[in-house]
Each structure stands twice: as structure tokens, then as C-alpha cells.
C-alpha positions as CSV (number, residue, x, y, z in Angstrom):
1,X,-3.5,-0.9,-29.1
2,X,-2.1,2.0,-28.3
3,X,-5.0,3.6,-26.2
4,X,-4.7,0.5,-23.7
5,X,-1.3,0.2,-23.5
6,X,-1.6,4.4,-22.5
7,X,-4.1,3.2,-20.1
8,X,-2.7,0.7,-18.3
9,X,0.6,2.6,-17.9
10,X,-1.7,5.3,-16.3
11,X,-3.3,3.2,-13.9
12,X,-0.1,2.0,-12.9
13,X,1.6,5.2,-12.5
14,X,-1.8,6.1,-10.2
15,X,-1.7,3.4,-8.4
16,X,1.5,4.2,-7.5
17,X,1.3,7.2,-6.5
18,X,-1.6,6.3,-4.5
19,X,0.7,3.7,-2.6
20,X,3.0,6.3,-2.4
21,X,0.6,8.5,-0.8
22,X,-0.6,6.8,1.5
23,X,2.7,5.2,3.0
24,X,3.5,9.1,3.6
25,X,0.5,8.9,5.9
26,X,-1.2,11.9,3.5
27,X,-4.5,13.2,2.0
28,X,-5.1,14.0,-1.3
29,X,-5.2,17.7,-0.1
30,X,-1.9,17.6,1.9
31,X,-0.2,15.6,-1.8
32,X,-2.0,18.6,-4.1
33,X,-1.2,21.4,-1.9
34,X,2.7,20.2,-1.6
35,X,2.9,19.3,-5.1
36,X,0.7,22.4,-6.0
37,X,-1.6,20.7,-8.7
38,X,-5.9,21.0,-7.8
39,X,-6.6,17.9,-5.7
40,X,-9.6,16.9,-8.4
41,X,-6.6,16.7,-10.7
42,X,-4.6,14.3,-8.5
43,X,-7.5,12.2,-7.8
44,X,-7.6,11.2,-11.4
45,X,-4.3,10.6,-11.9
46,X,-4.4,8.4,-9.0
47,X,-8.0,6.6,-11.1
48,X,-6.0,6.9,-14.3
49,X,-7.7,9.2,-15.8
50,X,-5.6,11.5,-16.6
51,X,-2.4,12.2,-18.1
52,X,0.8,14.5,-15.9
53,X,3.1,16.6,-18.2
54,X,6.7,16.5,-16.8
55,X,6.4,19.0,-14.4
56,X,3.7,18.0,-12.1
57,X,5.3,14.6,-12.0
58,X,8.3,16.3,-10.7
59,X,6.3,18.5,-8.5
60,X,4.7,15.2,-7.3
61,X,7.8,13.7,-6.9
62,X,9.2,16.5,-4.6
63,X,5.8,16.4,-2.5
64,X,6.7,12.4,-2.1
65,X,10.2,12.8,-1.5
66,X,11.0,10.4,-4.3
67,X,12.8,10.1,-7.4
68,X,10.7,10.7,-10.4
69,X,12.1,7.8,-12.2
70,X,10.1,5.8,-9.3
71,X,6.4,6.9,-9.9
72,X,7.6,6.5,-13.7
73,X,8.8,2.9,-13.2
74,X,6.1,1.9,-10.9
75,X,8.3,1.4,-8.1
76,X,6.4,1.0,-4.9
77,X,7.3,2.2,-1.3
78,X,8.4,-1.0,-0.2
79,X,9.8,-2.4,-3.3
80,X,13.6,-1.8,-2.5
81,X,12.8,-3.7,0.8
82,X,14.7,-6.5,1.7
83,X,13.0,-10.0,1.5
84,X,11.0,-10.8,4.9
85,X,12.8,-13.9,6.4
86,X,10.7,-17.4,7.9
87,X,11.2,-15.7,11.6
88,X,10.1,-12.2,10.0
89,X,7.1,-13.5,8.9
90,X,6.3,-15.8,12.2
91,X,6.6,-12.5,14.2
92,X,3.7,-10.9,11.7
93,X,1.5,-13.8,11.5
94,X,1.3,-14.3,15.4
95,X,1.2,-10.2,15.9
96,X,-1.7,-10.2,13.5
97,X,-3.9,-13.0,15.5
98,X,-3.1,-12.4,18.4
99,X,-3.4,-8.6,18.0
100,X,0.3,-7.6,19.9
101,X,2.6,-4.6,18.8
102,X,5.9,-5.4,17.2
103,X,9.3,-3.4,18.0
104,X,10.4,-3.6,14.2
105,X,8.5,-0.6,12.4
106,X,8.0,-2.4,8.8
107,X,6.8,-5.7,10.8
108,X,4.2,-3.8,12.9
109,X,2.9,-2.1,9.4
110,X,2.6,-5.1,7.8
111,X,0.8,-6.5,10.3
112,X,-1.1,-4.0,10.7
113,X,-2.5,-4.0,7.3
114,X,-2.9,-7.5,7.7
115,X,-5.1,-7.6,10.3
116,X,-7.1,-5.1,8.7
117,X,-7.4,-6.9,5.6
118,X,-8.2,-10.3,7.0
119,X,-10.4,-8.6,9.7
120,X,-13.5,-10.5,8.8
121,X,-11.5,-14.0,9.9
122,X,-10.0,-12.6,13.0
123,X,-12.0,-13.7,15.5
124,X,-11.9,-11.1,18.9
125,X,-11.2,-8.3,16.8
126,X,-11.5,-5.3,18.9
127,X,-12.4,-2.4,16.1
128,X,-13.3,-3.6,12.3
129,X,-12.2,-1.5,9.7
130,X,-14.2,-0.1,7.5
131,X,-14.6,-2.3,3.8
132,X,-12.6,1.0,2.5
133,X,-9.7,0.6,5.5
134,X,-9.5,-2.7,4.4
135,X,-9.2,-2.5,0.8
136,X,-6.9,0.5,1.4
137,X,-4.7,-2.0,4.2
138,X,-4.8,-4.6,1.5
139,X,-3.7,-2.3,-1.2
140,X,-0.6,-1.0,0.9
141,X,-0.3,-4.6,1.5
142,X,0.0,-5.7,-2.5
143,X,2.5,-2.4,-2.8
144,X,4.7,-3.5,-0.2
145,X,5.4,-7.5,-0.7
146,X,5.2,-9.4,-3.6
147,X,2.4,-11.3,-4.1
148,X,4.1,-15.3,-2.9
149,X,5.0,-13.5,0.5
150,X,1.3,-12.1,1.1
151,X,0.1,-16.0,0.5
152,X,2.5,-17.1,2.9
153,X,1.6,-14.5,5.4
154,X,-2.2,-15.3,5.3
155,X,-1.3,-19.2,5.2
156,X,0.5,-18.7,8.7
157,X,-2.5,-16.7,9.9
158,X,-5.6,-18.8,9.3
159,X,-3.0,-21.7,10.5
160,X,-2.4,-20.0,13.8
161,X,-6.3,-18.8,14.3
162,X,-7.7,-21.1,17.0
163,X,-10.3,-23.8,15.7
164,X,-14.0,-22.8,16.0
């Protein structure tokens, strides 16, 4: 019981750092340099695979530029976020078809990584990620809103894509 409750709490505390990682826009070379730990050492922290002692969570921390007690918590980069209103999530869903830019820098991110995750519905899509850009978009997506707002973005997207 023990083993799997250690496991799971290391695949969280990956994943997190993974989301934190990649909503710094950085490699897993720029992280291990920063946080000076070898980068094969933070890629399995970030697969839970492995264990961190108290200082390379710290130095991990530092390279993030967030509290420790964060990545220990499982706190995700857009967790502290305020709740996307009706209009908020309009604005995304109709960027996202339609493919326009948005003034508001966490609305243009997240629908961004929407469109990249729902790329395969979107019909004139100029570029197509890459399956790993879109699990990646869709991860950052999962990190960022809670699971009932994601639903409700994708509802107003494949509502607003025009009928084939």
C-alpha cells in the first residue's frame, strides 16, 4: 500500500513540475542546468520514477521561480487563477474556431492550447500540431482549468464549428 501511495505522489509531484516547466516556456536542459541536477535525473522525476531529496526540490523550485510547498502540494501554474467567466470563455471558444488572437494573455494561451488539442475537429486549420504538441497543449490545458471548465470550453467549440 505503501509503494503505490509513494508512487502516485511521485507522479504527481512530476507531472507538476512538468506543467510547471513548460508554462516557463523551458527544456528539460534549460530546468536541469538552472536547477543544477543531470537532465536524465529530471526527466524521471517528471515520469515518476524517481525520488528528489530536499535540496533538488529547492533547487527546482528556485529554477521555477516557485515556492516549494507548490511542486509538494501539486499546485499547478494556473491553479491560483481566478475562475474564467461565461464572456471569458465565449472569447476562447470563438478565438479557437475561428483561429483570431486575443488581447488577454491567459485567454490567448488557453486558446491556444485548445486549438491544438482539438486540432483534428477544427476544420481550416492552418498548421496541425504534432500528436506530441497536442498531448502537451492538452496537458497544459488539464493543469491550468479544472476539468468542468475544459467540458464547457470544448462544448462551445464543437457548438460554434460550422456544420459539414
Amino acid at each position: 500500500m505503501s509503494y503505490i501511495c509513494d508512487n502516485l505522489f511521485m507522479r504527481a509531484f512530476g507531472e507538476t513540475v512538468l506543467a510547471w516547466r513548460l508554462t516557463r516556456g523551458m527544456t528539460q536542459t534549460q530546468l536541469a542546468r538552472a536547477a543544477r541536477v543531470p537532465r536524465t535525473n529530471l526527466s524521471a522525476v517528471e515520469r515518476g520514477d524517481r525520488e528528489v531529496t530536499l535540496r533538488t526540490l529547492r533547487a527546482l523550485a528556485l529554477a521555477l521561480n516557485v515556492r516549494p510547498g507548490a511542486l509538494v502540494d501539486g499546485e499547478t501554474p494556473g491553479a491560483s487563477a481566478s475562475p474564467l467567466t461565461r464572456a471569458q470563455m465565449e472569447r476562447i471558444a470563438e478565438a479557437t474556431v475561428r483561429g483570431t488572437s486575443l488581447s488577454d494573455p491567459r485567454e490567448a494561451t488557453l486558446a491556444r492550447w485548445l486549438a491544438a488539442s482539438l486540432s483534428s475537429q477544427l476544420r481550416p486549420v492552418r498548421r496541425r500540431p504534432s500528436p506530441r504538441q497536442s498531448d502537451r497543449a492538452y496537458f497544459l490545458l488539464r493543469s491550468a482549468e479544472p476539468p468542468e471548465v475544459i467540458a464547457s470550453l470544448v462544448t462551445r467549440v464543437v457548438e460554434k464549428l460550422p456544420r459539414a
